[in-house]
C-alpha positions in Angstrom: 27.2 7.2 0.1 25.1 10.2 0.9 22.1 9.6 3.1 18.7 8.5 1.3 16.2 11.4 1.5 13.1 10.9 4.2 9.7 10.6 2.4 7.2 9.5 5.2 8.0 10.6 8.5 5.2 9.3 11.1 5.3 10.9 14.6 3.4 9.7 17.7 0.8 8.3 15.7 -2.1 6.5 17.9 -5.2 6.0 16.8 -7.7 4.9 19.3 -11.8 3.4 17.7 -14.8 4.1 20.6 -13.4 6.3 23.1 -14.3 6.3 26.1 -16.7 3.5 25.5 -16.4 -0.1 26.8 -15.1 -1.2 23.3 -12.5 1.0 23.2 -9.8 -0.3 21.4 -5.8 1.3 20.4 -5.3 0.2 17.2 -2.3 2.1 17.0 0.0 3.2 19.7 2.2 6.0 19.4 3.6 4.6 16.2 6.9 7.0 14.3 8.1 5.7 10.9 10.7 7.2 8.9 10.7 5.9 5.3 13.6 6.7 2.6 12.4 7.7 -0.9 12.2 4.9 -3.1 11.9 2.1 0.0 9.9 -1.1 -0.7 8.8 -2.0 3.1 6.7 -4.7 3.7 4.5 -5.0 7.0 3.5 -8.2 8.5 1.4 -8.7 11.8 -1.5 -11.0 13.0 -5.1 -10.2 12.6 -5.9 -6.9 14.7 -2.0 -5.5 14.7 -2.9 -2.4 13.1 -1.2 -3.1 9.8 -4.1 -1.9 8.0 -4.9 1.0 10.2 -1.5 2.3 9.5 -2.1 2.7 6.2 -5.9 4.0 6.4 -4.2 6.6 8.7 -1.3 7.2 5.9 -4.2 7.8 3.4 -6.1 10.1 5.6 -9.0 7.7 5.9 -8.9 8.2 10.0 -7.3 11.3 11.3 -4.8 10.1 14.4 -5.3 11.4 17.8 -4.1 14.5 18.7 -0.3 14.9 18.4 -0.2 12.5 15.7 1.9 13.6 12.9 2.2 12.8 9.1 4.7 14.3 7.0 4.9 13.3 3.2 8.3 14.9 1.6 8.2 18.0 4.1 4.6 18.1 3.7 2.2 18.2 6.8 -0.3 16.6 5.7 -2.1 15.6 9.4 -5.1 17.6 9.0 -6.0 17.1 5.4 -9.2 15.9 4.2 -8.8 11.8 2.8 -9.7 13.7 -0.9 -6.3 15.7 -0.3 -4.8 12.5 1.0 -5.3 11.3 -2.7 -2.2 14.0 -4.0 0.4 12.4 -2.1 -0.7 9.0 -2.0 -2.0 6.2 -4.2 -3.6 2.7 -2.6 -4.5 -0.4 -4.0 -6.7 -2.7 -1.5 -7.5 -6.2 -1.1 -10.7 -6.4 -2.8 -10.3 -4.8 -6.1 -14.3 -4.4 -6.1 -13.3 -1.2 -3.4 -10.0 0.1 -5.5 -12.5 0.1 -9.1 -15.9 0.7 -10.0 -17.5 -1.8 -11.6 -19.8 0.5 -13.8 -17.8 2.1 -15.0 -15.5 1.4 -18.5 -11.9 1.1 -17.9 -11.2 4.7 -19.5 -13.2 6.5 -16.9 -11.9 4.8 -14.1 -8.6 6.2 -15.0 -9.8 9.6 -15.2 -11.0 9.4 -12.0 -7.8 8.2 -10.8 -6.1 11.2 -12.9 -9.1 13.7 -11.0 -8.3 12.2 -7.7 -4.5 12.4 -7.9 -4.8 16.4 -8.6 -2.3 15.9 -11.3 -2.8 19.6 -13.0 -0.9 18.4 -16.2 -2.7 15.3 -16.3 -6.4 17.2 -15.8 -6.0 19.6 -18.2 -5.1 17.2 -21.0 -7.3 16.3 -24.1 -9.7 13.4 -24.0 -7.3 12.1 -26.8 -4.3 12.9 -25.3 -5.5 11.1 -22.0 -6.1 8.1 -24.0 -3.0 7.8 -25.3 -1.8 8.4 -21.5 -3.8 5.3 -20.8 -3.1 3.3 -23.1 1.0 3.8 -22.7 0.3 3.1 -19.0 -1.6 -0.1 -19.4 0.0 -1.4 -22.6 3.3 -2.3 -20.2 1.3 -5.1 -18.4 1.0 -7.4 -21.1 -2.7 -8.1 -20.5 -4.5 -6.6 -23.7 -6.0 -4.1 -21.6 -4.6 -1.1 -23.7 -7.3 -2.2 -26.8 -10.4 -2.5 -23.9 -10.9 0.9 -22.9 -14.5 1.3 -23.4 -15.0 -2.6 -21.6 -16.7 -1.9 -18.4 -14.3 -3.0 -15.4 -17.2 -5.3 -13.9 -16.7 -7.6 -16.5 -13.1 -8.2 -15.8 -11.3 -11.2 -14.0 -10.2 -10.5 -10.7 -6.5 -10.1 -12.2 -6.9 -7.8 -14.6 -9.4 -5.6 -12.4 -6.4 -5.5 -10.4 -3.8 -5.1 -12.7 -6.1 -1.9 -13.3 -6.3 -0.5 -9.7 -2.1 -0.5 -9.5 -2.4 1.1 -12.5 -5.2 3.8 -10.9 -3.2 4.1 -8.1 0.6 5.2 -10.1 -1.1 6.8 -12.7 -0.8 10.6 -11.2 2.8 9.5 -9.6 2.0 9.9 -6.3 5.1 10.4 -3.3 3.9 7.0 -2.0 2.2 3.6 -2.5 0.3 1.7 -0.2 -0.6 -1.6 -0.8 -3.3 -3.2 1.5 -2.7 -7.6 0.9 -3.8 -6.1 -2.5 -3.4 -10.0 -3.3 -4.9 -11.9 -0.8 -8.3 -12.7 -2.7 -6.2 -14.0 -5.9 -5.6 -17.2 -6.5 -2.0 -18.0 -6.3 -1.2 -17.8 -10.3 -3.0 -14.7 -10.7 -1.6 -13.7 -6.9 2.0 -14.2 -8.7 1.3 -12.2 -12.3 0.0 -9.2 -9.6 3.1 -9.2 -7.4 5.1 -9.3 -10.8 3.3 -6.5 -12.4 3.6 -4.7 -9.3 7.0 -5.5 -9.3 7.4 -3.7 -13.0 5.7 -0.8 -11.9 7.4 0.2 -9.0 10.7 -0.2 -10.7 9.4 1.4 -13.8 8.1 4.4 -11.4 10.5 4.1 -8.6 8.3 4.4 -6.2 8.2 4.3 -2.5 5.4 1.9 -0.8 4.6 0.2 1.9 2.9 -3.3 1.5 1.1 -5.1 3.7 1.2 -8.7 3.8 -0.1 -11.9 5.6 2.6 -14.5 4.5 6.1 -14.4 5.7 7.1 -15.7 2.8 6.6 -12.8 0.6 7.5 -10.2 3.3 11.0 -11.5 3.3 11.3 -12.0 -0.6 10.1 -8.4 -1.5 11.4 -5.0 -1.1 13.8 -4.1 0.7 13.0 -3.3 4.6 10.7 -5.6 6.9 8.7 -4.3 9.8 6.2 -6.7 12.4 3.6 -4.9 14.1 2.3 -6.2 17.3 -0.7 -4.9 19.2 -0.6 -1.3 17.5 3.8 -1.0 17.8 6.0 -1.9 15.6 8.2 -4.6 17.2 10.8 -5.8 14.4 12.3 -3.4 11.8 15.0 -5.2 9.7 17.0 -3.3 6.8 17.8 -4.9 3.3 21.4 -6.1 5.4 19.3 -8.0 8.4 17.0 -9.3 6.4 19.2 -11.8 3.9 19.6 -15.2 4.2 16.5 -14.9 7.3 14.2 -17.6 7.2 10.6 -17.6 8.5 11.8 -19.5 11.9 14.5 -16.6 12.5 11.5 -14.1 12.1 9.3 -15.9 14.2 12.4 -15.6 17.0 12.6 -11.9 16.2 9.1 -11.4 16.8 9.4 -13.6 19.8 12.0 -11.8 21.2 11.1 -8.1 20.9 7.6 -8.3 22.0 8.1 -10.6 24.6 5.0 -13.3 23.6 5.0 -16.7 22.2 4.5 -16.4 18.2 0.6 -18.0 17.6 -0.9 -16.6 14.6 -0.6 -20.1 12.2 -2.9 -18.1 9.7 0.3 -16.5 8.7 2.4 -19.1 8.4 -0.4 -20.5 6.3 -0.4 -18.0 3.7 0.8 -18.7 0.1 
């Protein structure tokens, strides 16, 4: 079997919040990261491991310190502005009230997802043709949402506002997903319909994404690669083959072993 094509390639990427100061802090320390096309990773990490500041890095949200290097399927993308992030990569976050706007109806927050995503096909479509586009795009999720597309996206539970933030983010097919414990201020039946409707979509779009998790739980259940960050590193990177039949005590021994530190974040064991 031939080799599965790099997507993300991450070189020497350190980011570092109040040089020079005496907060300084490295969030991220000299971090590379080859991703296949179509791989379904999922991060874990305590608070303050830089899970999240990998992917606001990813997204262009914080440029990384000089060296750093982000490639998105051949594209060097280091020096672009988070706006031209947006064309290579889509993000769903933990609070859907920062992935949506509230004000807005659920129509024209999927325009501005089709603006963002520079998607010149999608752009220069009708208004009707773009409805249609929605409405194909939401109508998979079973929710109804298809039928609401004047409702204003304030007035939605916390579900569906973000059933429509996955769908904000895929809409312009971006290279990669990331996915920021976009379902860690659910409660855990609406936390489950999320993960499966994320679940549909990423097959249904074939997608490569990174997730970020708290609970071990899910980290070994979904996708199809694991990583643990530590203090800015990643410490444990298991393939689909090391990861089956692992139970949260053997990645609590992983983590143990390759970082060299007693395992003491119970938040994460916690999680559900």
């Amino acid at each position: 079997m031939s080799p599965k094509r790099s997507l993300l390639q991450l070189r020497k990427i350190t980011k570092i919040f109040s040089k020079g100061t005496i907060d300084e802090v490295t969030a991220l320390a000299k971090i590379n990261l080859d991703v296949g096309a179509e791989d379904y990773i999922t991060i874990i990490g305590s608070n303050g491991a830089g899970k999240t500041t990998l992917l606001s890095v990813i997204a262009g949200v914080f440029p990384p310190e000089r060296g750093g290097k982000i490639i998105i399927d051949g594209n060097n993308i280091t020096g672009l502005s988070e706006y031209k992030h947006a064309a290579y990569v889509g993000r769903v976050y933990q609070d859907p009230n920062i992935g949506t706007a509230a004000k807005m109806t659920i129509e024209e927050n999927l325009a501005m997802a089709v603006l963002r995503g520079q998607h010149r096909g999608l752009r220069a479509a009708s208004n009707k043709q773009r409805r249609e586009l929605f409405r194909s795009a939401l109508a998979p999720l079973g929710l109804g949402l298809e039928g609401r597309l004047n409702t204003l996206v304030g007035t939605l539970s916390s579900g569906q506002r973000q059933a429509v933030a996955l769908v904000m983010a895929t809409i312009s097919k971006p290279a990669l997903l990331l996915l920021d414990e976009h379902i860690a201020n659910l409660d855990p039946r609406t936390a489950q319909i999320v993960l499966e409707l994320t679940q549909m979509i990423l097959q249904r779009e074939k997608m490569t994404t990174l997730m970020v998790t708290h609970n071990m739980e899910l980290a070994l259940r979904y996708g199809n690669r694991l990583i643990m960050m530590h203090e800015g590193r990643i410490v444990v990177d298991l393939n689909q083959e090391q990861r089956v039949g692992l139970t949260i005590n053997d990645l609590i021994t992983a983590f143990e072993r390759a970082s060299g530190k007693k395992f003491a974040d119970d938040q994460i064991l916690l999680r559900r």
